[in-house]
C-alpha positions in Angstrom: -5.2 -1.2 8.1 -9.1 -0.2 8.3 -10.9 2.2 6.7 -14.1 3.6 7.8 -15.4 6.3 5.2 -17.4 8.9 6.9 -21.2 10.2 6.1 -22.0 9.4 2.7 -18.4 8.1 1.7 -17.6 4.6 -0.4 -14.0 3.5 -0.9 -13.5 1.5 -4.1 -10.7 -0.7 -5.8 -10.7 -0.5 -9.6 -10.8 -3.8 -11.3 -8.0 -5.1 -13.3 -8.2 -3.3 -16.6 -8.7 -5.4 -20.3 -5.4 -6.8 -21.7 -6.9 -7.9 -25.1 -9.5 -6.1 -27.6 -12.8 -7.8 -28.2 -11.0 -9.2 -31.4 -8.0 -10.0 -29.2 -5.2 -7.8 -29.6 -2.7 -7.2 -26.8 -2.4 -4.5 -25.3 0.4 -2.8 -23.9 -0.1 -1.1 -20.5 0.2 2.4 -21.5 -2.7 1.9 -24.1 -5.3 0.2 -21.9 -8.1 2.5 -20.7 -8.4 2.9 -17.2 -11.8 1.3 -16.3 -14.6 2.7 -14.2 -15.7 -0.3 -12.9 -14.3 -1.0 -9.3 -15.6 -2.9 -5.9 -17.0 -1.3 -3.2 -14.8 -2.0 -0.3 -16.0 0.2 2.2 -19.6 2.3 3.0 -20.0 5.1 5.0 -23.0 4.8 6.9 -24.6 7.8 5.0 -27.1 10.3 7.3 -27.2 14.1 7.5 -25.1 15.3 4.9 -25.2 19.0 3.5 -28.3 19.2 5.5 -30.3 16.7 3.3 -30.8 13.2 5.1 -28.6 10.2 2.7 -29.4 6.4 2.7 -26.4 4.6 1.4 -27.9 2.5 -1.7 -24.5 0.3 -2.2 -23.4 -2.6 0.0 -19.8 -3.6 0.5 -18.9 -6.0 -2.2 -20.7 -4.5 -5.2 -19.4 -3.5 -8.5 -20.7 0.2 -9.3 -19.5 2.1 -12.3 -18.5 5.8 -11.5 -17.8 8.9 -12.9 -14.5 9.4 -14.8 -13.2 12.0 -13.1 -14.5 11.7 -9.1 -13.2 10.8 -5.8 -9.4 10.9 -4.5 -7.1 7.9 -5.0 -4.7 7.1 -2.1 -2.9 4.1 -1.6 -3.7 1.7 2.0 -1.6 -1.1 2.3 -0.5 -1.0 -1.3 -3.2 -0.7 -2.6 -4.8 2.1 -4.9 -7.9 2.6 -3.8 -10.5 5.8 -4.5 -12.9 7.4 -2.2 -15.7 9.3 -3.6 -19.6 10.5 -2.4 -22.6 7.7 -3.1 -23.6 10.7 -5.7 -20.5 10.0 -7.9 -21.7 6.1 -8.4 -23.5 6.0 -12.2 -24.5 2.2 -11.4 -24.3 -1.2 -9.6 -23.4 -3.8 -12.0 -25.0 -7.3 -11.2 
């Protein structure tokens, strides 16, 4: 299935969260903080929005870090996936 996010919507998939510590303790799955790092996977194509006019500044493919508590997740095709506004993204991570 395709998803085509409307006005100035992004889709993104989290990435995997950290297993070890930076001194390499395991950890188990209920401890690992859930990471605000995903991939953009798909860009609405921005425009007239709330009556103020929105160029979409990320590109399929990049990693952005959002804010904690944005968007809605969903799953599509088993996947978990979040859409949120371009206004939610903090960053793109190069």
């Amino acid at each position: 299935m395709t998803i085509k996010p409307l006005f100035d919507k992004v889709v993104i998939k989290q990435v995997d969260a950290e297993e070890k510590t930076s001194s390499g303790i395991v950890l188990p799955t209920a401890a690992q903080e859930k990471p605000q790092i995903a991939e953009v996977i798909a860009v609405g194509p921005g425009g007239l929005c709330d009556g103020i006019e929105v160029t979409m500044q990320v590109q399929l493919g990049d990693k952005v870090l959002y804010s904690k508590y944005s968007g809605s997740q969903f799953k599509l095709d088993g996947v978990e996936v979040t859409i949120l506004r371009q206004g939610d993204i903090l960053a793109i991570i190069d």
